[in-house]
C-alpha positions in Angstrom: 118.6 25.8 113.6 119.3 26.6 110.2 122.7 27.5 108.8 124.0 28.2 105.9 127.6 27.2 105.1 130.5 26.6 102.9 133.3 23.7 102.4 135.5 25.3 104.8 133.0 25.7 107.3 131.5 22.5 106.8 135.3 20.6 107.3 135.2 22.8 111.2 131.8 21.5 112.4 131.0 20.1 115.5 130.1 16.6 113.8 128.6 15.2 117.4 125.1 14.7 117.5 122.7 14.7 115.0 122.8 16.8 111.7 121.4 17.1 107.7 123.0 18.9 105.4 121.0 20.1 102.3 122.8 20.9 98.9 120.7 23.2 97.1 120.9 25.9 94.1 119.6 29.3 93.8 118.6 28.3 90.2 116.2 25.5 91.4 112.7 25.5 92.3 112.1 22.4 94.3 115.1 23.5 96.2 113.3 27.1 97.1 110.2 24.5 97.9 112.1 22.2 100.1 113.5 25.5 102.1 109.8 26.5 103.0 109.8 22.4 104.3 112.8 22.6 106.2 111.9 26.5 108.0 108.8 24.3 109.0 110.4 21.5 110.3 113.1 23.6 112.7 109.6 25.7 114.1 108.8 21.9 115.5 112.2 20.3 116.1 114.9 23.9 117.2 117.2 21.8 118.3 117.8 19.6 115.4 121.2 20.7 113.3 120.4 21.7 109.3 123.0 23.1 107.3 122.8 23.8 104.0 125.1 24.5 101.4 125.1 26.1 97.6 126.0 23.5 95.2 127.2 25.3 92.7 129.7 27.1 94.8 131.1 24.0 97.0 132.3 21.7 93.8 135.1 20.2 96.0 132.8 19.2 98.9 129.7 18.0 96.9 132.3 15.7 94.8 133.9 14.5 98.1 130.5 13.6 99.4 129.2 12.3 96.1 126.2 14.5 95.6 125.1 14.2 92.2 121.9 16.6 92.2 120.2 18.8 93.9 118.4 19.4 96.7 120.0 16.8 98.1 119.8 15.9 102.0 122.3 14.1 104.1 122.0 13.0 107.5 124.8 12.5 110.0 125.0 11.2 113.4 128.1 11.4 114.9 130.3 12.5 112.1 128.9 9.6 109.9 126.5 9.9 107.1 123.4 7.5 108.2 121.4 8.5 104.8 120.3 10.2 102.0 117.3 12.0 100.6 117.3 13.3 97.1 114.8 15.7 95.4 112.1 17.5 97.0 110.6 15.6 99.4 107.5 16.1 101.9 107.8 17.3 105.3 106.7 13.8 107.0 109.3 11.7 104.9 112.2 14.2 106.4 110.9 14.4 110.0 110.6 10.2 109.6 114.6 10.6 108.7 115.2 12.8 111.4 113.8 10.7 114.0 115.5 7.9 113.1 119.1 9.4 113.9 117.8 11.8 116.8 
């Protein structure tokens, strides 16, 4: 499942389980890369959480979570980041992420 969200929304989640959360901008190109990455990773793995949320418009959120760049993923399990993947990055080294919080 793929989900875009914002600040607010992000503060109201369901933080049990598994989850990554991508920062991205429209503006960016390895960020409109990484989306064709993650629409192929939730074909193989549905139930697996990703949110992602615009960068430019969540300041408050991305300076509360100290993201510095973008795309920028961070993975949760159980309400606690677990770690961090910056730039655009190939399918094998998020699913190896993934599987290690799942």
């Amino acid at each position: 499942m793929i989900q875009e969200i914002t600040a607010d929304e992000f503060d109201a989640l369901d933080m049990s389980g598994s989850m990554m959360v991508e920062f991205y901008s429209k503006t960016c190109g390895p960020c409109k890369m990484l989306a064709f990455v993650l629409k192929d990773i939730d074909k193989t793995k549905p139930d697996f959480k990703i949110y992602t949320i615009d960068f430019d418009e969540n300041a408050e959120l991305k300076e509360r979570l100290q993201v510095k760049g973008f795309p920028s993923m961070l993975f949760f399990k159980d309400g606690v980041e677990v770690s961090r993947l910056a730039g655009l990055k190939q399918k094998p080294v998020i699913v190896k992420e993934i599987e290690a919080i799942a």
